[in-house]
N, C-alpha and C positions, 0 to 999 in steps of 0.2 A: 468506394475508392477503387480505379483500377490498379493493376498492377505497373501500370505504366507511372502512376501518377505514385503509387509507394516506392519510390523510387532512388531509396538505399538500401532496401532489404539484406538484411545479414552483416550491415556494421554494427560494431560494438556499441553498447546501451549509452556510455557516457563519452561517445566524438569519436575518437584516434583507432586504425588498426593497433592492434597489440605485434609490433615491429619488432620482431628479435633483437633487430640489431640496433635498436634505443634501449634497450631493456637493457639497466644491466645486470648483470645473472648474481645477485645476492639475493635472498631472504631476508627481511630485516622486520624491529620489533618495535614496539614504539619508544624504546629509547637509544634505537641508533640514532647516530648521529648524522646529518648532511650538513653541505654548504651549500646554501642559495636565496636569492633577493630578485624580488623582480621591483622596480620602481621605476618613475617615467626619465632617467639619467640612464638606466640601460640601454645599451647598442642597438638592441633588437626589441624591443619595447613595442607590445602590441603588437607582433609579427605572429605572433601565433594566435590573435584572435579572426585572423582570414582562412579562407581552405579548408576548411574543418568541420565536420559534423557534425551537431549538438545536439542530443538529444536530450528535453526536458521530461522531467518528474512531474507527477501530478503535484508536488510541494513548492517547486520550480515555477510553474504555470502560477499558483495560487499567488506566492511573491511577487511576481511580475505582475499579475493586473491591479493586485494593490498601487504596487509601486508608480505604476502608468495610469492607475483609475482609470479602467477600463474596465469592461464585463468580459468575460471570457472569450465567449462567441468572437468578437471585437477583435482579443486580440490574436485568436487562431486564425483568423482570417489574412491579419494584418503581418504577424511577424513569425509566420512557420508555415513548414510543409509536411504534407504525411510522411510516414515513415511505419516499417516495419521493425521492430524489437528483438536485438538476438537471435535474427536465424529462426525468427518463428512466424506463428499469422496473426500476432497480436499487435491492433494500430497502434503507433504513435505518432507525437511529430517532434521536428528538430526546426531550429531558429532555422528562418531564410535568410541566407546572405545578402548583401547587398549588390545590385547586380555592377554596378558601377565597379567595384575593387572586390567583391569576392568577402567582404570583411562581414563581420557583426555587425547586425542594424543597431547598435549600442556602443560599439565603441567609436573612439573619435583620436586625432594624433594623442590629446591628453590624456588620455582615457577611457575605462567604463565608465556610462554617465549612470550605469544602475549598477554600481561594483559593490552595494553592500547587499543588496538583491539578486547577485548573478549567478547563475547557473550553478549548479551541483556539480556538471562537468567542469568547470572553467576553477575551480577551489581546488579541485584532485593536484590538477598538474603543481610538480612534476612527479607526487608520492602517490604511486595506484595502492588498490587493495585486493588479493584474495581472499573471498572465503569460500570455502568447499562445501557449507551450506546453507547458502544462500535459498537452494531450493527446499530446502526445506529434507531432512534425515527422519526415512521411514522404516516399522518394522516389518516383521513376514508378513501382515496383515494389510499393510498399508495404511496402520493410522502413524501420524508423523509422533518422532520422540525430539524431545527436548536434551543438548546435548550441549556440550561445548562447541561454540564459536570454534572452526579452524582456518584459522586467520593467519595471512602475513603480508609484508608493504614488500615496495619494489619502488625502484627509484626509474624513470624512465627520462633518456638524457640524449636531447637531438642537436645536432650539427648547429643548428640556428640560434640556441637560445644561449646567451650569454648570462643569463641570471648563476650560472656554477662558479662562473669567475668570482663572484660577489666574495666578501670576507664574511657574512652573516653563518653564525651557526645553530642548527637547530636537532631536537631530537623530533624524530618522527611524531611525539605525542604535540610536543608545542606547536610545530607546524601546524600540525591535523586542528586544531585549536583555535588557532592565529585567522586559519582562515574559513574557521564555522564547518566543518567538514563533520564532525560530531554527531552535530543539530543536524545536519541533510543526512547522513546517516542514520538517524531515528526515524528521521522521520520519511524517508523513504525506504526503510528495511521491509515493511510488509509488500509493498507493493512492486520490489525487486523480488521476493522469494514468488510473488503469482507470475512473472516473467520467466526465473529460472526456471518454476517448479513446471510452465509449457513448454519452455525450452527441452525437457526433461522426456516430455513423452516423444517427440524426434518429430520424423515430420509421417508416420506412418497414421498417425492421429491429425484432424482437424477442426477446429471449431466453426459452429454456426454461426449463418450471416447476423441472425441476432445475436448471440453472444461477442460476437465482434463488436456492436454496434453498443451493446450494452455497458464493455471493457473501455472500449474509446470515449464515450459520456461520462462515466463516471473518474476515469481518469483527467481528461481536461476539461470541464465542466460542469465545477460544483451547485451554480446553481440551477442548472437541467436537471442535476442529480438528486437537489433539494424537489424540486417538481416532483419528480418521479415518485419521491416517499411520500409526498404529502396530497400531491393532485390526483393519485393513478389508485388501481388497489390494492397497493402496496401493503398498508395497513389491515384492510379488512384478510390479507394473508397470512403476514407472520407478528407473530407475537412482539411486541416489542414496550419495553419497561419507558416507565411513565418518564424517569431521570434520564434515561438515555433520548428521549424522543426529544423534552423539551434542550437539549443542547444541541443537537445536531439542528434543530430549527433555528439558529442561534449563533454557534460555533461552527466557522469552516473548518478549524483542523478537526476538530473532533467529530466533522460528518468527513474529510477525509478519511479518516483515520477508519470510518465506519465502511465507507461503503468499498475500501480494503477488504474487510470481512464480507461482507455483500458479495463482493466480487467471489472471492475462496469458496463460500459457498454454492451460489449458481454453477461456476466454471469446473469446480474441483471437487463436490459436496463436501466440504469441512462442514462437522455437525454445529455450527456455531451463530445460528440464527435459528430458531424452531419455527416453523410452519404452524398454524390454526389448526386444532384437530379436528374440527368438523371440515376445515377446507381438505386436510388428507382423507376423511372418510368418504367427501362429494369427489376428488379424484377418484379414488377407490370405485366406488358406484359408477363413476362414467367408465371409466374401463370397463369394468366389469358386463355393463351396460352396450360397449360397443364392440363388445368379446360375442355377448348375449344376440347381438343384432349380425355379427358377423357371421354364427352358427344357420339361424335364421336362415339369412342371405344363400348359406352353404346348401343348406336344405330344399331350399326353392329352386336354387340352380341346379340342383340334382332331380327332383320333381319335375320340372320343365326338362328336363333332357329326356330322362324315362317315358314323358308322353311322348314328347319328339320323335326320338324312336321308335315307342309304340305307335306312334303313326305315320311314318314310314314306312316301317313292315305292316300296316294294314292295309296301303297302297302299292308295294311292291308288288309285281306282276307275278313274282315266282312265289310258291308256296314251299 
């Protein structure tokens, strides 16, 4: 993918700039209170399913081609564009608009036609969330500790949307509820912490074209990602338990949910896959082996030089 064709780089993970002036400057808990309703009697009703940049989760992606029966490939091709993730160089994609009005290839005057399927972004509004580590809280050493969540909601409230008017009241937790936001939380929590946690190393760091390429398949693409573990030498690599293997052949969420770990480990070395010990020991040996041959190499090029010169000076006219 070029850079021309990732072609929102550095918007936010889940659509909208983070606009000061929508925000409004409280902190809140999951049992403040708001008012609001969005239903198809509102003013503004699917006006903010246009303009907007949506970026999908690999759990996102997974509900959607259920939902449309479709294979993945299918529908990356059909209803998204690449995209770059938080200001980093990690691929994703976000829904394509429609080019006719700019809207969601899903929504319609009445509505979403996949509204119990929809995006992880499109549930948020209008209640965002901080958390401060997301990327994941490490120590001097760099292996990550387990900590309290520091978490807090924020209400974000734009000029267009008339759902505030509504007389509906909510706390922050029923909302969050109402509208499955919970569930897309779970289960998108590991695979936000591998975006923060390369958010995290700035842009002084880069990843490889295969690593790139590796993060993008297994992110929207479970079943290239089932391939990989089962068709390639995946297996004859790392160790992997007999219950874990037969679900993930089996179970999309619980090879999602896997190949999050896959991922932490290639990208990040989290020690949380082991490697074959004879496969460490045959790396071992090839280093060692092309350390051994690089010596070699050193030595002959130094021997060819020494005659070189030695013969040289036994042609040179001056003595």
């Amino acid at each position: 993918m070029s850079t021309e064709e990732m072609n929102v780089k550095g918007k936010p993970l889940f659509g909208k700039d983070n606009n000061p002036s929508n925000i409004l400057p409280q902190k809140l808990t999951l049992e403040s209170k708001i008012k609001f309703r969005c239903h198809p009697g509102v003013r503004c009703f699917t006006a903010c399913c246009g303009g907007i940049k949506i970026i999908l989760t690999p759990y996102d992606i997974l509900m959607l081609t259920r939902r449309l029966d479709i294979p993945a490939h299918e529908f990356l091709q059909q209803y998204t564009l690449p995209t770059y993730l938080e200001k980093t160089d990690m691929p994703g994609v976000m829904l394509k608009l429609r080019e006719d009005d700019n809207k969601c290839p899903f929504v319609t005057p009445a509505g979403c036609t996949v509204y119990t399927d929809r995006p992880t972004a499109c549930r948020y509004y209008p209640v965002g969330m901080a958390d401060f580590h997301e990327g994941g809280t490490r120590d001097g050493k760099g292996n990550e500790v387990k900590g309290e969540d520091d978490k807090f909601y924020f209400v974000v409230k734009e000029d267009h949307c008339k759902g505030f008017e509504e007389d509906k009241e909510w706390t922050i937790g029923e909302w969050r509820a109402d509208q499955g936001v919970d569930v897309r939380d779970e289960m998108n929590k590991e695979w936000l912490r591998l975006v923060m946690r390369r958010k995290s190393f700035g842009l002084q760091a880069t990843l490889s074209e295969q690593a790139k390429r590796m993060f993008f398949m297994a992110s929207t693409d479970l079943a290239h990602f089932r391939r990989f573990i089962f068709e390639s030498s995946f297996l004859d690599t790392y160790e992997m338990d007999e219950e874990i293997l037969a679900k993930i052949k089996e179970d999309d969420i619980e090879l999602m949910h896997f190949s999050f770990k896959y991922l932490a480990a290639t990208l990040f070395g989290v020690a949380n896959i082991k490697i074959k010990e004879e496969k460490v020991k045959a790396k071992i040996e090839q280093i060692k082996q092309r350390q051994d041959e690089s010596v070699l190499q050193s030595i002959r090029e130094y021997e060819e030089l020494k005659a070189e010169t030695a013969r040289q000076k036994a042609e040179s006219p001056i003595k």
